[in-house]
C-alpha positions in Angstrom: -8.9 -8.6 9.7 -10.3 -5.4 7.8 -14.1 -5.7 7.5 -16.0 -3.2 4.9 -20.0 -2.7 6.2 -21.7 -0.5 3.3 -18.9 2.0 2.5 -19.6 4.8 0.2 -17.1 7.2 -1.1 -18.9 10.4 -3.0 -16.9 12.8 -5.0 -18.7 15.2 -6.8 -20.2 12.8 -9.9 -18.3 10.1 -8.8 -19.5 7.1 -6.2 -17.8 4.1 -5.0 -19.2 1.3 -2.7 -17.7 -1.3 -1.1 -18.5 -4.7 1.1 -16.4 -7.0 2.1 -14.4 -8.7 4.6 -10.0 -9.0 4.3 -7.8 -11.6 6.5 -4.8 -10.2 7.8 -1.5 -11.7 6.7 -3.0 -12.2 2.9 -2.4 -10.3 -0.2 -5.0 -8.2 -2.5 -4.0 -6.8 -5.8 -6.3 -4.1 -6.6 -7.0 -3.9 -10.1 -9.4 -2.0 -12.7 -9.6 0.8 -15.3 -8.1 4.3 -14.9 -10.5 6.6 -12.9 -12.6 3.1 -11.5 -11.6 4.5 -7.5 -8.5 2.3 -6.8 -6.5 4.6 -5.4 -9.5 6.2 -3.7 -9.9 2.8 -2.3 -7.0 3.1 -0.4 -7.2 6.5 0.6 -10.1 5.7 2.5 -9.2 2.9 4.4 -6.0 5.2 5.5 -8.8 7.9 6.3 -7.2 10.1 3.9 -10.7 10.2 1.7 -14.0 10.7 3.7 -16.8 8.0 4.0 -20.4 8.9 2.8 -21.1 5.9 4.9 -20.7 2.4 5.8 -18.2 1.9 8.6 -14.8 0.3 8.6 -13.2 -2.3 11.1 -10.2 -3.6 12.2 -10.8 -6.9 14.0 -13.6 -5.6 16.5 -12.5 -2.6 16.4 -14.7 0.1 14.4 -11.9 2.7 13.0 -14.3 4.6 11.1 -13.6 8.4 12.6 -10.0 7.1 13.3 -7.1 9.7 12.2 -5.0 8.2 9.3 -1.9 8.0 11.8 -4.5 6.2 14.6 -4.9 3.1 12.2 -3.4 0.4 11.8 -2.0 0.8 8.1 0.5 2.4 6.2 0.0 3.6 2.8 2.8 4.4 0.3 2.4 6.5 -2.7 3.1 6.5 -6.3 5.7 9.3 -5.9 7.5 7.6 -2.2 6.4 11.1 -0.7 10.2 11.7 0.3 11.0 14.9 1.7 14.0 16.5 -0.3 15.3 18.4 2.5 16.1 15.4 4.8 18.3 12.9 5.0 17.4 9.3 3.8 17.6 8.8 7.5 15.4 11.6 8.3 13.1 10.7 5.9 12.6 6.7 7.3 12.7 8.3 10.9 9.2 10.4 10.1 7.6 6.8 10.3 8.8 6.5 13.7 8.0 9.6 14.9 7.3 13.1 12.7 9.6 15.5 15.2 12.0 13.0 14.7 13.2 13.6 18.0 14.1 9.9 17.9 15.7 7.7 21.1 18.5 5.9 20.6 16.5 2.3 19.9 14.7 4.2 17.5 17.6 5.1 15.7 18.7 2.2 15.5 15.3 0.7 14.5 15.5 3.0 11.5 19.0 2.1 10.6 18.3 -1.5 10.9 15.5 -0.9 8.3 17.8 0.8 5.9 20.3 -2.1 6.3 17.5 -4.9 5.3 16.8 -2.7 2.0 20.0 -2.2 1.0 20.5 1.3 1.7 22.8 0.8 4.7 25.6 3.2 2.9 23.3 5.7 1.5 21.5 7.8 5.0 23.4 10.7 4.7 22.0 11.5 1.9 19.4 13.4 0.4 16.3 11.9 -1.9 17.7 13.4 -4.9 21.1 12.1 -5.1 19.3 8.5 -5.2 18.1 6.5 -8.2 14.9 5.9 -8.5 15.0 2.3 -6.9 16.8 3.8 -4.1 14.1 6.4 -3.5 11.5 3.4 -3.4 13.7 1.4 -1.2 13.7 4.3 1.1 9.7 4.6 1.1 10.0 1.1 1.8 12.1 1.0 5.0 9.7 3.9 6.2 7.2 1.3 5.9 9.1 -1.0 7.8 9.5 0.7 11.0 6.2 1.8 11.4 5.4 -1.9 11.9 1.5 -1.9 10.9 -0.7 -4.7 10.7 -1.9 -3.9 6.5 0.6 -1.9 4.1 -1.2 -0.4 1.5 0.8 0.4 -1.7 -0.6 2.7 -4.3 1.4 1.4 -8.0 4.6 2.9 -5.9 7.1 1.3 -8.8 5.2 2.3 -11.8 7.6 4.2 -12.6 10.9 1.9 -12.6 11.5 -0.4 -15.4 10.2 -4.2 -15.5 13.3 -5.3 -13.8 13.6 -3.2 -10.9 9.6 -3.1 -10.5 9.9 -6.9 -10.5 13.1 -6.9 -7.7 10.9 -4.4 -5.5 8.0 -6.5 -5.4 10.0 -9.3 -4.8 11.6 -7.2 -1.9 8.2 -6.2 -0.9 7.1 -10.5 -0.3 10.1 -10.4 1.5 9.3 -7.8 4.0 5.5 -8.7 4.3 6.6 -12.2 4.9 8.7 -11.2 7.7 6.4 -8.8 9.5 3.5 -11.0 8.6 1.5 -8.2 8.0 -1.4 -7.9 5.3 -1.0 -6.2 1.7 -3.4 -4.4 -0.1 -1.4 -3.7 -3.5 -3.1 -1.2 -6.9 -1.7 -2.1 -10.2 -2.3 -2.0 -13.6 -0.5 -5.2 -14.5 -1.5 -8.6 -14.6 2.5 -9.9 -13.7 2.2 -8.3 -10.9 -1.1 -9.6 -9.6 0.3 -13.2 -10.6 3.4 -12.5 -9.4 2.4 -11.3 -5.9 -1.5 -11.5 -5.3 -3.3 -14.5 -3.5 -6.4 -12.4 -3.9 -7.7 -9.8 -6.3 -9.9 -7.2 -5.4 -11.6 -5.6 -8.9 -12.9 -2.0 -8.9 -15.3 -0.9 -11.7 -18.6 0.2 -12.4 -18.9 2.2 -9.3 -18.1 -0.8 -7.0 -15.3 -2.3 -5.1 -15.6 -6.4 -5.9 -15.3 -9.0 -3.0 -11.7 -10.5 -3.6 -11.2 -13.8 -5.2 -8.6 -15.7 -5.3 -6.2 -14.7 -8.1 -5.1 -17.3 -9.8 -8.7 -18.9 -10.7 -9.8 -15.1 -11.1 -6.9 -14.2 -14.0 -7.3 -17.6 -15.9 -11.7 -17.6 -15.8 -12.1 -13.5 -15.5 -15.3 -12.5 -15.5 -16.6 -9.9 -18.8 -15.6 -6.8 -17.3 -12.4 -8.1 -15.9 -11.8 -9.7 -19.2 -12.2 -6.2 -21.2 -10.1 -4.5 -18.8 -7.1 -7.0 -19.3 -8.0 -6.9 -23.0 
């Protein structure tokens, strides 16, 4: 369980607050206009974006002043954040640890990961010789080895086309499932939030929504949610 106590994020003109509590194993789309704090959101439950205040918890555990590789989480970005000078098995071996001075169970870990997202015949090589699914599936098994309690994705596949955003998300249930970890998802499409979301969480007018559940929330929206989607 993540639990929000009065969080305010301040940057420059800009002011976000949030309150609220999220059960682990369940997943939040995060949703709202461009510039609303989504992916600023994430950033600081990773610890990547300072707190004005408010605290932050992880069951009973108050993670606050925590260091981003300290908590819990795991946060993938919009652009995979794949290092073009590694190996694909390199690059999924950072997760494990960032000398990648890796045992031999570790290495195998990390190989096992690449096998269960299809990239078993693609380690040797580098980022750029990889399609752009491949690059994401490669962020993904990343994910996978650092076996976290929450994964955060920040609109990682907006880039791909409907199709292969659609298999990656279907890939990401998958892997969730398995783990049974919790996902805190930012998009800017409804599909996806129907597709994947029990919950939504909506950002706007400087503040950070309570979740609620998805499907009532996207067939009843309330007025601002209802401009946004248009």
């Amino acid at each position: 369980m993540l639990r929000l106590e009065g969080l305010e994020i301040t940057q420059g003109d800009f002011r976000l607050a949030a309150d609220m509590t999220l059960k682990h194993g369940r997943k939040y789309a995060v949703i709202g206009p461009s510039g609303a704090g989504k992916s600023t959101l994430l950033g600081a439950l990773c610890g990547f974006v300072p707190l004005a205040a408010g605290r932050l918890f992880c069951g009973e555990t108050e993670i606050t002043n925590a260091d981003p590789g300290a908590r819990p989480m795991t946060m993938l970005f919009q652009d995979n954040n794949l290092f073009p000078h590694l190996t694909v098995l390199q690059n999924v071996g950072l997760g494990i640890k960032p000398d990648l001075r890796l045992t031999s169970e570790e290495k195998a870990r990390v190989e096992a990961a690449l096998v269960r997202v299809g990239l078993g015949d693609q380690m040797t090589k580098k980022p750029n010789a990889l399609s752009g699914g491949q690059q994401s599936r490669a962020a993904l098994a990343r994910v996978l080895v650092q076996a976290r309690p929450w994964v955060l994705l920040d609109e990682p596949f907006a880039a791909l086309g409907p199709a292969l955003r659609n298999e990656m998300l279907q890939l990401v249930q998958q892997l969730v499932a398995e783990t049974g970890a919790g996902l805190i998802m930012v998009t800017h499409a409804p599909e996806d939030v129907r597709r994947i979301a029990d919950e939504v969480i909506f950002v706007g007018s400087g503040r950070a929504e309570a979740p609620q559940p998805a499907a009532a929330l996207m067939q009843n929206p309330p007025p601002e949610l209802k401009a946004y989607l248009g």
